[in-house]
TORFINU-672961 format. One record per residue: chain; residue number from 1; residue in three letters; x, y, z of N, C-alpha, C in turn. Coordinates in Angstrom, 2 decimals, padded with zeros to 5 digits, m for minus. Example, Ala and Ser with C-alpha at 12.3 -4.5 7.8 and 13.67 -1.06 7.14 Angstrom:
! TORFINU-672961
chain:A, resi:1, resn:ALA, n.x:013.19, n.y:m005.69, n.z:007.80, ca.x:012.30, ca.y:m004.50, ca.z:007.80, c.x:013.20, c.y:m003.30, c.z:007.80 .
chain:A, resi:2, resn:SER, n.x:012.85, n.y:m002.25, n.z:007.08, ca.x:013.67, ca.y:m001.06, ca.z:007.14, c.x:012.90, c.y:000.03, c.z:007.87 .
END
This chain:
! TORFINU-672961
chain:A, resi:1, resn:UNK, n.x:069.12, n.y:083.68, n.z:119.94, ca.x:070.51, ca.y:083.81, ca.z:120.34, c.x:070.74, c.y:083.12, c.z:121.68 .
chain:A, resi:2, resn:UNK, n.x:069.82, n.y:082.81, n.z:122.58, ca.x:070.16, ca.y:082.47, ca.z:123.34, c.x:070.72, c.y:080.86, c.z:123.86 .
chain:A, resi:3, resn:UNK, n.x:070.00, n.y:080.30, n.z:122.71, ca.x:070.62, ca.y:078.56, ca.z:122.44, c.x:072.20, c.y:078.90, c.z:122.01 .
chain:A, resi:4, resn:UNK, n.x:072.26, n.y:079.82, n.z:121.42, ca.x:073.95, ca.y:079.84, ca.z:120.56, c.x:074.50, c.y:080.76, c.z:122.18 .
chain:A, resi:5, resn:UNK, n.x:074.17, n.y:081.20, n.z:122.73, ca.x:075.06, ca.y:081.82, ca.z:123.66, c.x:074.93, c.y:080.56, c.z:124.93 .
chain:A, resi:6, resn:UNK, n.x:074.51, n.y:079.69, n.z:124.84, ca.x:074.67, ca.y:079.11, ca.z:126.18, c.x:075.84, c.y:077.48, c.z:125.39 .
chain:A, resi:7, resn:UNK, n.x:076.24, n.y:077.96, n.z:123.97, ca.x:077.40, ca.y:076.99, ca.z:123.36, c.x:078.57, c.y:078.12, c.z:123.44 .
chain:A, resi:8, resn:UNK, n.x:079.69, n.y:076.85, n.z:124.27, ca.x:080.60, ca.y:077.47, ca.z:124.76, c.x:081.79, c.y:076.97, c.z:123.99 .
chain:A, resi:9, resn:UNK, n.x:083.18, n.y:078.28, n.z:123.94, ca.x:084.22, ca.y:077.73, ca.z:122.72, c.x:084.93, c.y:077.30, c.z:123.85 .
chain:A, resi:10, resn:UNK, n.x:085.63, n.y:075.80, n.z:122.77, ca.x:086.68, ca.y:075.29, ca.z:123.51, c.x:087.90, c.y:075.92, c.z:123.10 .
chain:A, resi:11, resn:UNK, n.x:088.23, n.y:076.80, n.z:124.18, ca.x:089.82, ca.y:077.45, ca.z:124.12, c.x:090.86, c.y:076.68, c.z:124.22 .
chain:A, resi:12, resn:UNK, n.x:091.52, n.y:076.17, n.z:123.15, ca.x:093.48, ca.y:075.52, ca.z:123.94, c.x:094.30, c.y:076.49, c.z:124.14 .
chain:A, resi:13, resn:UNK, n.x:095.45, n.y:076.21, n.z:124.41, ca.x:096.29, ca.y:077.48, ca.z:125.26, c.x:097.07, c.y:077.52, c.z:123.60 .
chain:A, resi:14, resn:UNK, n.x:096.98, n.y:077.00, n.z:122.54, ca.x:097.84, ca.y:077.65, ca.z:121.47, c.x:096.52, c.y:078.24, c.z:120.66 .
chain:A, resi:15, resn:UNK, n.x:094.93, n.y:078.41, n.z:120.93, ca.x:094.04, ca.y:079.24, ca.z:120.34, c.x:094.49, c.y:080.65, c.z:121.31 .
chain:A, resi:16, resn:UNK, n.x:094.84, n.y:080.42, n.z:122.47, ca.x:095.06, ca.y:081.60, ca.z:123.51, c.x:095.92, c.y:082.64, c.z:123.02 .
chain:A, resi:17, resn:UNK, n.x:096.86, n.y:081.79, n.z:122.34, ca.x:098.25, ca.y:082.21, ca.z:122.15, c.x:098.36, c.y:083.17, c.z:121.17 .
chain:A, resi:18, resn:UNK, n.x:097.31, n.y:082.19, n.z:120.11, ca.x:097.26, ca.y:083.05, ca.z:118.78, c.x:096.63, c.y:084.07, c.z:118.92 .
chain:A, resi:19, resn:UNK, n.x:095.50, n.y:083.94, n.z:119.87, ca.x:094.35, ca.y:085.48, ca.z:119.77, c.x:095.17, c.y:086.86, c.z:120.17 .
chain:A, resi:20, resn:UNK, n.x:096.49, n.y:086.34, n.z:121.15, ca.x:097.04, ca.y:087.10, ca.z:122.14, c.x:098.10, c.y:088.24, c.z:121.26 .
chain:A, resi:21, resn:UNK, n.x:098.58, n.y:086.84, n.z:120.01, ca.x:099.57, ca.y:087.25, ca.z:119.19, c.x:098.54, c.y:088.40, c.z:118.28 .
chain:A, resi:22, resn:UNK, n.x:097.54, n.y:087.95, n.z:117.47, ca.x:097.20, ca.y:088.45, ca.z:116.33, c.x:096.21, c.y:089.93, c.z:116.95 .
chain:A, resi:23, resn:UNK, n.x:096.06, n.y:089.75, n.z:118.50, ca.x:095.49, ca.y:091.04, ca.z:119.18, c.x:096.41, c.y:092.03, c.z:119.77 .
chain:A, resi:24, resn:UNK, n.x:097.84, n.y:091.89, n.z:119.21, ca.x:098.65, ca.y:092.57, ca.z:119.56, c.x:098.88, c.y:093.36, c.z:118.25 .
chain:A, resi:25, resn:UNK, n.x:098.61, n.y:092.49, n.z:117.31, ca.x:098.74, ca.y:093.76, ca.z:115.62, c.x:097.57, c.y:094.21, c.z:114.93 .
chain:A, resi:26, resn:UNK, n.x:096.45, n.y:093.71, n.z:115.75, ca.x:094.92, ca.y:094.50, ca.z:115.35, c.x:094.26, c.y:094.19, c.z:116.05 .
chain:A, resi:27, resn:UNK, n.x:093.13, n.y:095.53, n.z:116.00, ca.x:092.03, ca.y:095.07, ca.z:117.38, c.x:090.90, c.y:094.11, c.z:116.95 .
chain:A, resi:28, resn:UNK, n.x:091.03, n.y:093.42, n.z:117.40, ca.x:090.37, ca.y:091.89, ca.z:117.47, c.x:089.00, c.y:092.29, c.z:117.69 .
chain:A, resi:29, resn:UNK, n.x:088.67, n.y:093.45, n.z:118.60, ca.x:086.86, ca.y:093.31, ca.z:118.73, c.x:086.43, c.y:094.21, c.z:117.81 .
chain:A, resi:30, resn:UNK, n.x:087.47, n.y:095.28, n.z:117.10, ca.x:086.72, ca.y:096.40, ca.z:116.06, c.x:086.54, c.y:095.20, c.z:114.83 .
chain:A, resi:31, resn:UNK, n.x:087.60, n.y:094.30, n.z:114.50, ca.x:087.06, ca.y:093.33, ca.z:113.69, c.x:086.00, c.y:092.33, c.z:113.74 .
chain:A, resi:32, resn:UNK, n.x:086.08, n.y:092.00, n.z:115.37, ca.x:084.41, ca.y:090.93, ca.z:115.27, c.x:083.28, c.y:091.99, c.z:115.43 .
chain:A, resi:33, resn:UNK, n.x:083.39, n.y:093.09, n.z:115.63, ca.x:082.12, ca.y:094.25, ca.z:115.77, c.x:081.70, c.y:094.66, c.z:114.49 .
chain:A, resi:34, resn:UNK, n.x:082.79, n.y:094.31, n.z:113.54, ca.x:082.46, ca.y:094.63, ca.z:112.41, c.x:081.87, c.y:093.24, c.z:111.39 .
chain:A, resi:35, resn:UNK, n.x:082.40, n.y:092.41, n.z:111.46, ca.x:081.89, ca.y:091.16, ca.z:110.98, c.x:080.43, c.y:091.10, c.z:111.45 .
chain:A, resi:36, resn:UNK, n.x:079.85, n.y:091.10, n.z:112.66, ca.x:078.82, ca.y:091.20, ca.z:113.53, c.x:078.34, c.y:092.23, c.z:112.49 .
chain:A, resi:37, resn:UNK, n.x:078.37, n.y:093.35, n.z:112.63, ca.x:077.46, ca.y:094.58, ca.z:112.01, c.x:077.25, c.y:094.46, c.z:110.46 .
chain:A, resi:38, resn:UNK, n.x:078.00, n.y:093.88, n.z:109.72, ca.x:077.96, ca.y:093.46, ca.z:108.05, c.x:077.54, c.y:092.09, c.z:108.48 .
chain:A, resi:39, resn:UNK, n.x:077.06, n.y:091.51, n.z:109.26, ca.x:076.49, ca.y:089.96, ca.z:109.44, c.x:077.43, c.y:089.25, c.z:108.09 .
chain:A, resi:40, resn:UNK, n.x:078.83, n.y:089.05, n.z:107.64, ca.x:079.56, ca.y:088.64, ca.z:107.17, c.x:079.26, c.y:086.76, c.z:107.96 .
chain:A, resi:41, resn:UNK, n.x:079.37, n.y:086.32, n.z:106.83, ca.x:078.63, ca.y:084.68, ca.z:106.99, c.x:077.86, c.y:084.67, c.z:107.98 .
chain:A, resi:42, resn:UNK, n.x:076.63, n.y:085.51, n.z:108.57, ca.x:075.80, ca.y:085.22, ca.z:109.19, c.x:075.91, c.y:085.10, c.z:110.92 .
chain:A, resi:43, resn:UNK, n.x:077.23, n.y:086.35, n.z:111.11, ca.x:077.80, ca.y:086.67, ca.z:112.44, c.x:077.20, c.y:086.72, c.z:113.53 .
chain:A, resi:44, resn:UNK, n.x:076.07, n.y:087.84, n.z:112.86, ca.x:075.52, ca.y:088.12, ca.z:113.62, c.x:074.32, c.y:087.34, c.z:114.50 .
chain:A, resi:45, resn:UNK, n.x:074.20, n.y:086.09, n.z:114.37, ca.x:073.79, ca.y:085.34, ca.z:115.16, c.x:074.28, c.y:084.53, c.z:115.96 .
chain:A, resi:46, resn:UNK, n.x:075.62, n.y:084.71, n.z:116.05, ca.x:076.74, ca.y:084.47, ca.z:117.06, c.x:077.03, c.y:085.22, c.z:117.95 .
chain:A, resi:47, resn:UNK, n.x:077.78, n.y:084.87, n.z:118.96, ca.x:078.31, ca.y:085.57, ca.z:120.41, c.x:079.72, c.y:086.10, c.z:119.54 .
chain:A, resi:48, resn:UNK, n.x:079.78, n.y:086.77, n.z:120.24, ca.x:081.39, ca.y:087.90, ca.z:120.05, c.x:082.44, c.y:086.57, c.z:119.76 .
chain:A, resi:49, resn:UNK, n.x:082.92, n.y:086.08, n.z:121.12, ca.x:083.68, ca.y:084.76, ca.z:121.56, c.x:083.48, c.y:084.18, c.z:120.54 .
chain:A, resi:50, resn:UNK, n.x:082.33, n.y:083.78, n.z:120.03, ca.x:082.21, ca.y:082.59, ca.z:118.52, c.x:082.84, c.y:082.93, c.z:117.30 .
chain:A, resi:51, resn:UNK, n.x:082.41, n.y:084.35, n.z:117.23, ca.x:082.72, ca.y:085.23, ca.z:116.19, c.x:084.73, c.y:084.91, c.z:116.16 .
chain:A, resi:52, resn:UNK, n.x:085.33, n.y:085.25, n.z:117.41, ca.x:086.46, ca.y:085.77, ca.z:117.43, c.x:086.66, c.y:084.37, c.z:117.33 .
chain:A, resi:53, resn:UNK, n.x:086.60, n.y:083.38, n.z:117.94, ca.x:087.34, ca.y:082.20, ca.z:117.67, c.x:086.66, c.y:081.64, c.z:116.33 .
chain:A, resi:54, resn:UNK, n.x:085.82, n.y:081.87, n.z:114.93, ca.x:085.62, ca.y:081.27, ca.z:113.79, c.x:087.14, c.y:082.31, c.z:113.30 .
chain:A, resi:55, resn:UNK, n.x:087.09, n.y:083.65, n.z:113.75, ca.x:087.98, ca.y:084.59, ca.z:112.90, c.x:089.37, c.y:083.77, c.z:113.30 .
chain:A, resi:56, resn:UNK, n.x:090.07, n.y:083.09, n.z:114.17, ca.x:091.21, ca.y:083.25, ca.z:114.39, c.x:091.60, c.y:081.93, c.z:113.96 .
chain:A, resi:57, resn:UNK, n.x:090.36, n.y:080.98, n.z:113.99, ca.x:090.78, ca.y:079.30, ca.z:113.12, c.x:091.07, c.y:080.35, c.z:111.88 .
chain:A, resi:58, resn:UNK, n.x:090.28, n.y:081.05, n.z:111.21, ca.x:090.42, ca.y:081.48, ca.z:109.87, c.x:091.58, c.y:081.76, c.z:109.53 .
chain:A, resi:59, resn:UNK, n.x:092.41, n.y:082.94, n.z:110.26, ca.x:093.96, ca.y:083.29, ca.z:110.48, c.x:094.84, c.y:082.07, c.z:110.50 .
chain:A, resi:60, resn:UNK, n.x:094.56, n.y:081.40, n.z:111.46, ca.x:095.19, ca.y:079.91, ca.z:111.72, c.x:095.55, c.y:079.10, c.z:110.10 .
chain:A, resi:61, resn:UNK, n.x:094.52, n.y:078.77, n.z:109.55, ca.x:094.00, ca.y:078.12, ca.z:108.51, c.x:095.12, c.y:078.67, c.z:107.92 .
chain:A, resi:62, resn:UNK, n.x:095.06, n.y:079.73, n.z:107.63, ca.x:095.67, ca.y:080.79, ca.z:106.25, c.x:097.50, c.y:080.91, c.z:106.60 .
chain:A, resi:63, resn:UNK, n.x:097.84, n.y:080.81, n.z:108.06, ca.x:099.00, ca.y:080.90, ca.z:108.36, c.x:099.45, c.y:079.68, c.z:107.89 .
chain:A, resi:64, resn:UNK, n.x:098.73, n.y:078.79, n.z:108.15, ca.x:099.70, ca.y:077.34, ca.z:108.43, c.x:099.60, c.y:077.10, c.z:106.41 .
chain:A, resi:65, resn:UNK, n.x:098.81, n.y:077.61, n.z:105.84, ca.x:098.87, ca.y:077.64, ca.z:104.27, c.x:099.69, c.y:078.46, c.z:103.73 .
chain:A, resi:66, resn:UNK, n.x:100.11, n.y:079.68, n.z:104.16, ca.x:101.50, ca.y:080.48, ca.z:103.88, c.x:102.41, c.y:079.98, c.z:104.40 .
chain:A, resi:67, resn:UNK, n.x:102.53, n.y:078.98, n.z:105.32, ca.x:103.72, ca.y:078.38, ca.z:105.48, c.x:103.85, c.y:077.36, c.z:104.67 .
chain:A, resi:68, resn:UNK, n.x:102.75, n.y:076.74, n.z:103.66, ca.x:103.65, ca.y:075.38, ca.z:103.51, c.x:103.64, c.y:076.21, c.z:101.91 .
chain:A, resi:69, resn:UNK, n.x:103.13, n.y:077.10, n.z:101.43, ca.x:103.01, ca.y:077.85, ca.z:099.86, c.x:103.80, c.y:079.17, c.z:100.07 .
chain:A, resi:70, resn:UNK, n.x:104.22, n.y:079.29, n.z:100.87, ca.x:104.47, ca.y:080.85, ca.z:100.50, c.x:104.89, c.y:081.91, c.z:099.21 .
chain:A, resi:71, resn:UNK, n.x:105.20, n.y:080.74, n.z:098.31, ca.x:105.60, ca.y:081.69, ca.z:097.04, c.x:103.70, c.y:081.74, c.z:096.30 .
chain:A, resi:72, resn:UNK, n.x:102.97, n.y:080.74, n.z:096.92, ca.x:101.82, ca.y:081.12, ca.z:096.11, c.x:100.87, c.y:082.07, c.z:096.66 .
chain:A, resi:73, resn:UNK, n.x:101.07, n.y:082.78, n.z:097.75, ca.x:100.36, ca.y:083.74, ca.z:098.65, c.x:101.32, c.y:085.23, c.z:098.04 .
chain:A, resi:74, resn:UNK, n.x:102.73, n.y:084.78, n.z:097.97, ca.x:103.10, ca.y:085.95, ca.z:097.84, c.x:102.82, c.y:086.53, c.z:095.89 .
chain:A, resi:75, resn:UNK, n.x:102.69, n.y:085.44, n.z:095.63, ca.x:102.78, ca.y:085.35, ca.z:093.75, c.x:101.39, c.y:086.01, c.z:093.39 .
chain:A, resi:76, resn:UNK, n.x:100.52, n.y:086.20, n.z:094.59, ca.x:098.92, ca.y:086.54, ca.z:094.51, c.x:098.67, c.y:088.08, c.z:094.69 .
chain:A, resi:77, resn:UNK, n.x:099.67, n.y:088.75, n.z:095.23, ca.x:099.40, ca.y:089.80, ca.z:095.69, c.x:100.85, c.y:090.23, c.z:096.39 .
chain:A, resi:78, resn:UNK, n.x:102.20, n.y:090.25, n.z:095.10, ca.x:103.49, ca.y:090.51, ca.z:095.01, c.x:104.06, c.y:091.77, c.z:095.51 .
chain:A, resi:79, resn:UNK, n.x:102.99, n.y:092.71, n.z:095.35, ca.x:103.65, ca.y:094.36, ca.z:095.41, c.x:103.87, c.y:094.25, c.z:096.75 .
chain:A, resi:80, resn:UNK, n.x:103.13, n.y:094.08, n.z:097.62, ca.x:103.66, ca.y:094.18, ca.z:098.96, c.x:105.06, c.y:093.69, c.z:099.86 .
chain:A, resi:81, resn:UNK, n.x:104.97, n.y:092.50, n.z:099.05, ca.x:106.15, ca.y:092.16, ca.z:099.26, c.x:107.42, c.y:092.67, c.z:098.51 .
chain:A, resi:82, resn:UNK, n.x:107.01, n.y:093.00, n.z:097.39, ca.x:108.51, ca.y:093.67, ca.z:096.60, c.x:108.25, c.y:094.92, c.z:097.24 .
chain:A, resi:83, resn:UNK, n.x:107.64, n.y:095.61, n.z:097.60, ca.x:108.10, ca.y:097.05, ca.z:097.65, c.x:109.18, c.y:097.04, c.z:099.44 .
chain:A, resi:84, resn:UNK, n.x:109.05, n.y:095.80, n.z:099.97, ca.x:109.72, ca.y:096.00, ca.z:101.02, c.x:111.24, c.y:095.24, c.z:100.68 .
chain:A, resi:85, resn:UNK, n.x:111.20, n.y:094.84, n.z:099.80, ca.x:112.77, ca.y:094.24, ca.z:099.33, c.x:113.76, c.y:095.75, c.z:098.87 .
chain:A, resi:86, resn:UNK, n.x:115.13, n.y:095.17, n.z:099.31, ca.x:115.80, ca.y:096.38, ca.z:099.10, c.x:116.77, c.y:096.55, c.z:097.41 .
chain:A, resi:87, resn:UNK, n.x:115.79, n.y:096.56, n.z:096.73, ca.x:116.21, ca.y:096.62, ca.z:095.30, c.x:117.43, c.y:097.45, c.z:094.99 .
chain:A, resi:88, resn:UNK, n.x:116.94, n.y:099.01, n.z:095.52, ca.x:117.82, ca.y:099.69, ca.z:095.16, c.x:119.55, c.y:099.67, c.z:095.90 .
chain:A, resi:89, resn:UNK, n.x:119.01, n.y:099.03, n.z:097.18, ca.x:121.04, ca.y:098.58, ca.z:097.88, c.x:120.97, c.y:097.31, c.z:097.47 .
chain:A, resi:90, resn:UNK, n.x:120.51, n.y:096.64, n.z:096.66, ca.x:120.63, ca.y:095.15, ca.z:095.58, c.x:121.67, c.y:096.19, c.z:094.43 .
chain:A, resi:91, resn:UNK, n.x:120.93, n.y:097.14, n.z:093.73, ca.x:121.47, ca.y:097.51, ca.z:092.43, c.x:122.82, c.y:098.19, c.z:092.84 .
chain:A, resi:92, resn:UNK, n.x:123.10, n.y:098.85, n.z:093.93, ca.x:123.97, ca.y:099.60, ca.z:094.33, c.x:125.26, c.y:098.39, c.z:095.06 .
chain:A, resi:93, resn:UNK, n.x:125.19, n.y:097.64, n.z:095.39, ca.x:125.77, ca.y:096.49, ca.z:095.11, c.x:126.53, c.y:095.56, c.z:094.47 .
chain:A, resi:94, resn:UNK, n.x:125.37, n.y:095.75, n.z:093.49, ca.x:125.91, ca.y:094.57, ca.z:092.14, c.x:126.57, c.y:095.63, c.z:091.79 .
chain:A, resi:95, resn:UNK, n.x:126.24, n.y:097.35, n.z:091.66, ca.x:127.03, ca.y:097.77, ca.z:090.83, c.x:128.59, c.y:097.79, c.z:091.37 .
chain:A, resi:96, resn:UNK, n.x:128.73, n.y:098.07, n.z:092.20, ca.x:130.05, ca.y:098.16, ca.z:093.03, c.x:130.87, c.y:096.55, c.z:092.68 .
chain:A, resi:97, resn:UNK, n.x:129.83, n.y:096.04, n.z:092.98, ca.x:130.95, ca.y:094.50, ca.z:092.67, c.x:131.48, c.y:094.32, c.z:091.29 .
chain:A, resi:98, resn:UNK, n.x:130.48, n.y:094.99, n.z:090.20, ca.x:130.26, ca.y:094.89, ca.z:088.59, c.x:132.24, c.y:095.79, c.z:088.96 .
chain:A, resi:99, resn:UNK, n.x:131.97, n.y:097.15, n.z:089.42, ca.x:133.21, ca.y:097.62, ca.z:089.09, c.x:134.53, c.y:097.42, c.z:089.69 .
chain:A, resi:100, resn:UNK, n.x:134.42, n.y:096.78, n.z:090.92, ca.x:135.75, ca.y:095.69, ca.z:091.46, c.x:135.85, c.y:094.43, c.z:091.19 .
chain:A, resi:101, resn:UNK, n.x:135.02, n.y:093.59, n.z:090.18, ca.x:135.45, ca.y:092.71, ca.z:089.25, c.x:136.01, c.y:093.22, c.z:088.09 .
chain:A, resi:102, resn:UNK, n.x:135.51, n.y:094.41, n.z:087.77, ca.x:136.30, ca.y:094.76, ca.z:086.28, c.x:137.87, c.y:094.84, c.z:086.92 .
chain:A, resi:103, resn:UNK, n.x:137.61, n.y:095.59, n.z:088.13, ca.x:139.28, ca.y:096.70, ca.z:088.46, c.x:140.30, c.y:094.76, c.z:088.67 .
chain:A, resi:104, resn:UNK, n.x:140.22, n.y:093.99, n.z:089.14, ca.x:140.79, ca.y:093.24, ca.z:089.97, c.x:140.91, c.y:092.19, c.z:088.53 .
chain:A, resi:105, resn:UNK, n.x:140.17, n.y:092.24, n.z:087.84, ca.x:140.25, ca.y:091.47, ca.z:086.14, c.x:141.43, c.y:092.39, c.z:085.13 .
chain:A, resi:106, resn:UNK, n.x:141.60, n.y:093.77, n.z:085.29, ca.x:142.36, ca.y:094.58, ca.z:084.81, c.x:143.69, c.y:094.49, c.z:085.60 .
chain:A, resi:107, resn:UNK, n.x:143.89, n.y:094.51, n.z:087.05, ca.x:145.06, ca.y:094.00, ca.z:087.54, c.x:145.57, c.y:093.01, c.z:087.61 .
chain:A, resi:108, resn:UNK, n.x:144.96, n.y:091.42, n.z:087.20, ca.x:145.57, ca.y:090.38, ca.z:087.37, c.x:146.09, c.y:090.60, c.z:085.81 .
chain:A, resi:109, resn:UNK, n.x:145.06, n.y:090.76, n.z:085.01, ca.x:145.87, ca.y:091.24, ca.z:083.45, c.x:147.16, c.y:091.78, c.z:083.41 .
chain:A, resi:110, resn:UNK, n.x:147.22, n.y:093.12, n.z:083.73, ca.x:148.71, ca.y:093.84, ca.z:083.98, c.x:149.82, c.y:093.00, c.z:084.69 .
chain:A, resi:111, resn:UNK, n.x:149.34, n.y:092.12, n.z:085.69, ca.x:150.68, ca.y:091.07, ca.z:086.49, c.x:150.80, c.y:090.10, c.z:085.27 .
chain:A, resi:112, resn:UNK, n.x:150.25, n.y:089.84, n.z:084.42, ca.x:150.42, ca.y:088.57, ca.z:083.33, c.x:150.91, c.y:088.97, c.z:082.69 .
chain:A, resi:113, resn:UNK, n.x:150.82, n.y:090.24, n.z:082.27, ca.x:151.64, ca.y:091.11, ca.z:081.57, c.x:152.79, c.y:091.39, c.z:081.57 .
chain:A, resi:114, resn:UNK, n.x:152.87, n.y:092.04, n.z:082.97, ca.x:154.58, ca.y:091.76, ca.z:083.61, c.x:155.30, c.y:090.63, c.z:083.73 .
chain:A, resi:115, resn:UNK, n.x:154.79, n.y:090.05, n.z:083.94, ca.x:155.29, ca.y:088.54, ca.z:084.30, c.x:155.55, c.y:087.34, c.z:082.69 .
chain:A, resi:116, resn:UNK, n.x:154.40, n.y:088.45, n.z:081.91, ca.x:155.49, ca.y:087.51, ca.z:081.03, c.x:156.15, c.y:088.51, c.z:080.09 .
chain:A, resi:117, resn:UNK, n.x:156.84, n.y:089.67, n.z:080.07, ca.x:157.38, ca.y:090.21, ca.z:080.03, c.x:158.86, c.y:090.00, c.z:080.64 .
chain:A, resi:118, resn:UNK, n.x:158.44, n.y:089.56, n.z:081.95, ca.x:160.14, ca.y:089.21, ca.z:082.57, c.x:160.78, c.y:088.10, c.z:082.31 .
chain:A, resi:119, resn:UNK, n.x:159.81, n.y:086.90, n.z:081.79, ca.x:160.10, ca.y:085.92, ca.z:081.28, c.x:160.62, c.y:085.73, c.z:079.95 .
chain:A, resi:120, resn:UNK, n.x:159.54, n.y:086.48, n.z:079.17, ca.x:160.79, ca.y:087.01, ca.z:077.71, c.x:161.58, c.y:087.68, c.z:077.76 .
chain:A, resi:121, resn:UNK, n.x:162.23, n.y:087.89, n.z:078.71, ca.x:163.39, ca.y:088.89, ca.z:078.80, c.x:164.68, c.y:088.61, c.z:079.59 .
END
C-alpha cells in the first residue's frame, strides 16, 4: 500500500464540487468504508481519497448518462419514479375538466337551440 498511497488524485474544482454536492445527500466515507471492507473491485488496496474519487467519476459517468438517456434509466427501474408523479391530482383533474367540457358542450347546445328557435320564429 504504500507505492499506491504515495499516488496522489488530481482534484479539479468541478471533482470538488461534485464530492461536495453528492456528500451533502450521503455519507461519502460510510460508502468508501464500505467498498474498502467488501474490497468491491479490489478497494481495498487503495487509499480512502482513491477510493472516493474512482466512486465519484463513477456518479459522474452515470449522471452525465441520465442526462443524455433519461427515459432509459428511468424505463429500468420506473416505480420510483411513478410513485412520485401525481396520478391521483392527474385523475382528479381530467375528471373535473371531463365534467366542464360536458357542462359548457350542453350550454352552447341550449344557445343553438335558442337561437334557432328565435330565428324560426
Amino acid at each position: 500500500m504504500s507505492i499506491l498511497a504515495n499516488l496522489t488524485v488530481k482534484w479539479t474544482t468541478s471533482d470538488k464540487m461534485l464530492a461536495d454536492a453528492i456528500g451533502k445527500m450521503i455519507d461519502l466515507d460510510a460508502v468508501i468504508e464500505r467498498l474498502q471492507a467488501v474490497d468491491c473491485q479490489n478497494c481495498s488496496l487503495f487509499t480512502k481519497e482513491q477510493v472516493r474519487f474512482a466512486f465519484l467519476k463513477w456518479i459522474e459517468h452515470h449522471i452525465e448518462s441520465i442526462e443524455m438517456q433519461p427515459e432509459w434509466y428511468i424505463n429500468r427501474d420506473f416505480r420510483y419514479f411513478e410513485r412520485n408523479l401525481p396520478f391521483n391530482e392527474l385523475q382528479e383533474a381530467t375528471d373535473l375538466r371531463e365534467d366542464d367540457f360536458e357542462e359548457a358542450c350542453a350550454q352552447m347546445y341550449a344557445e343553438m337551440c335558442a337561437e334557432s328557435a328565435l330565428e324560426a320564429a
